[in-house]
N, C-alpha and C positions, 0 to 999 in steps of 0.2 A: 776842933782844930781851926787854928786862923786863918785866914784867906790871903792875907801878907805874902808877901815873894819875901826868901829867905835870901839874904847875902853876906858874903862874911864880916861885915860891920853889925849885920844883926845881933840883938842881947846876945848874950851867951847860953842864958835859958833856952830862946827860940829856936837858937839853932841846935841845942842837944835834944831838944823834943823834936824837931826834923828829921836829924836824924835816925832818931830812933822808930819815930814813923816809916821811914824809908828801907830801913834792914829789918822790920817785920814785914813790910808788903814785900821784898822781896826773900823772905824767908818762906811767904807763901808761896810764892812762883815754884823756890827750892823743893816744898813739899809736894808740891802739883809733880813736878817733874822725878819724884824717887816714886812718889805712887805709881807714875807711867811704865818706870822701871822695870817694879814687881810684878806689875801686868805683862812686860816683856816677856820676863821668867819665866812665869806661869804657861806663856802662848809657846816659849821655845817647848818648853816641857811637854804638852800636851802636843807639840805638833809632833817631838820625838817619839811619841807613846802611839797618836793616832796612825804616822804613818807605817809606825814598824808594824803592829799589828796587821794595818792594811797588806803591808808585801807579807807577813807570813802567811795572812790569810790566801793571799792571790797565789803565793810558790805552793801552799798545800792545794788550793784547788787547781792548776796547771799540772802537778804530781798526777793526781786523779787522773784527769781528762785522757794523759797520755800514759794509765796503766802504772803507774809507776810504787804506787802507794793504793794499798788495800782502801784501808779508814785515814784518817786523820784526820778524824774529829777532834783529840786531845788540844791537837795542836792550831787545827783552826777553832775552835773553842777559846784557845789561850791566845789570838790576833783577835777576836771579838771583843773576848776582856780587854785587850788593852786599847781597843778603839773607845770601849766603854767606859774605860778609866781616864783616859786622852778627854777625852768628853764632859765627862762631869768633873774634872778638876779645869778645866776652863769654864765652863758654869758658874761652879765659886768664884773661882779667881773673877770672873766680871763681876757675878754680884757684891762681889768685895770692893770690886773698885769700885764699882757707882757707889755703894751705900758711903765708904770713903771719900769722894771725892765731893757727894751732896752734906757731908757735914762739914768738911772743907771750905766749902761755897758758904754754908749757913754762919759758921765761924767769923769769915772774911765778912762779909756783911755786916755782922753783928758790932764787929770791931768798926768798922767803915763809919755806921749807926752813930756808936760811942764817940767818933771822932778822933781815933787810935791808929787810925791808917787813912789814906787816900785814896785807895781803890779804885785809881784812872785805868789800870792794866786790867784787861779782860781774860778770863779762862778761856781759852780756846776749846775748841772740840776735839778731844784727845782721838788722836788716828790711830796710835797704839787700841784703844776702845772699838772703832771701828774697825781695824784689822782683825782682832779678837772674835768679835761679832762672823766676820767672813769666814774665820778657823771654822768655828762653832759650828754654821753652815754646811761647810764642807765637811767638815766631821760626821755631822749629819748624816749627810747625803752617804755616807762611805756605808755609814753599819747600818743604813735602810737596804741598800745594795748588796753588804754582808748577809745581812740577816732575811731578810725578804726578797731579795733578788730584784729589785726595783733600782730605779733610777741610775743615774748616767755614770754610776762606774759597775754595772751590774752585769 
């Protein structure tokens, strides 16, 4: 790519290859930010899954405590599963996004390389990714507390 500043007296050439360089770099931005999306998705999903679980689990052991229900295993068995399910479909879904978002990266580069793009704008550090991460955690923490009676919702 040339080093030229582009103006509209420039060839005609130059400025359709500007162009065009311009709506690919920000075609990447556009793909950075639908990835973010799907990760949204994924973290509503899994937070809908981890937390319902958690209250069935907590309304069947409050049942318990105060005599109200024999067993109800079944049914805090089926709030484990879905903390369990909550859990590892936010798993994938990050591993998805990083393994996606570092061919992304590799991609953008590549082209950068070739002199096909610009590549002034930087990837930021997806907070969606971080947010993700903190679910994860706490998801964690819930069905160690579920299931071992350990940690701080136990």
């Amino acid at each position: 790519m040339t080093d030229q500043h582009v103006t509209h007296g420039s060839n005609p050439d130059l400025i359709s290859v500007e162009l065009s360089s311009r709506r690919t770099g920000m075609s990447f931005q556009r793909t950075r930010m639908s990835a973010d999306r799907t990760l949204m998705s994924v973290i509503r999903t899994s937070l809908s899954l981890i937390s319902f679980g958690f209250t069935i689990y907590q309304l069947i052991e409050k049942l318990k405590e105060n005599s109200m229900v024999d067993h109800g295993a079944p049914i805090r068995n089926f709030g484990v599963t879905l903390v369990a399910l909550g859990i590892a479909m936010l798993v994938f879904g990050i591993i998805y996004h990083v393994q996606f978002m570092l061919g992304l990266r590799d991609e953008r580069k590549a082209m950068k390389i070739d002199g096909l793009i610009h590549g002034e704008s930087k990837f930021p550090v997806s907070l969606t990714l971080v947010t993700a991460v903190l679910l994860l955690l706490i998801g964690i923490a819930a069905i160690m507390s579920m299931v071992f009676h350990i940690g701080p919702f136990g």
